[in-house]
N, C-alpha and C positions, 0 to 999 in steps of 0.2 A: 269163719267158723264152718260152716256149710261145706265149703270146698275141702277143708281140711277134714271134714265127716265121709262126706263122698268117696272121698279118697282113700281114705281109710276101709270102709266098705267095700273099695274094691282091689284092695292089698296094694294099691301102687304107695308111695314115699314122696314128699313135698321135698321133705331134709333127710340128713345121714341121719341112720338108725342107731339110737344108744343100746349099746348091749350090757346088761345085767353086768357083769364082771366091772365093768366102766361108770356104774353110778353108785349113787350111796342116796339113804333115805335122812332127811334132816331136818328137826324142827325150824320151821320158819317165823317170821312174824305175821300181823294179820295186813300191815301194807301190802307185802307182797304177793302173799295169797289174793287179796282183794285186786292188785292191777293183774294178776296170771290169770284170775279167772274170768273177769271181766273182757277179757282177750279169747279168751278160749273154753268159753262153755256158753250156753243159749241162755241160759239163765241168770248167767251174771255170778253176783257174789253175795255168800251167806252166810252169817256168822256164824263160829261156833266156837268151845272150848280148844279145841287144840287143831292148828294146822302143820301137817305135813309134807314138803316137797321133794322128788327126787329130783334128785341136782347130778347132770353129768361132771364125773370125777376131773375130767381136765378141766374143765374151761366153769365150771361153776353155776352154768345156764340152768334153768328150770324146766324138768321133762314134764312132769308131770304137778297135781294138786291135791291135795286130800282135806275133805273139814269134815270133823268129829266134834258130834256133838256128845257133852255126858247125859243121861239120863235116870233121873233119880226117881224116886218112890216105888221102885221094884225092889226085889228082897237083898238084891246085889245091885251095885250102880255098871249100869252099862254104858256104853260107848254106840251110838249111830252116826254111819255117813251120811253128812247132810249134803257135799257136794264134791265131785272128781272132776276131774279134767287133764288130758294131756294135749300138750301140742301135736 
């Protein structure tokens, strides 16, 4: 994870870059979010109401993570990220 931050921080690439055109956004289940993010984020895995992953369009792999949490007792129920991650 460290190395893959690093890296990132200094614009170099570990893997080929998925380009926007080439992925799609797709609800996941909380398995998968939970081993994607346990792999690639420092803090592991958080629960929340709904997870998101972008999946590159060929090959179906997971670019990235998203968990959103609902929050209620405000006037409207809103949505907070509780945890991102990409590889």
């Amino acid at each position: 994870m460290i190395k893959n931050f690093l890296t990132a921080r200094l614009n170099e690439s570990l893997d080929n870059n998925s380009f926007s055109l080439s992925t799609k956004v797709v609800k996941i289940d909380k398995a998968e979010a939970e081993e994607f993010l346990t792999h690639n984020h420092i803090q592991g895995f958080s629960p929340g109401s709904y997870y998101l992953g972008l999946k590159n369009a060929s090959d179906q792999s997971l670019i990235s993570v998203m968990v959103l949490l609902t929050e209620k007792g405000t006037k409207r129920n809103t949505l907070r990220i509780v945890r991102y991650a990409s590889r």
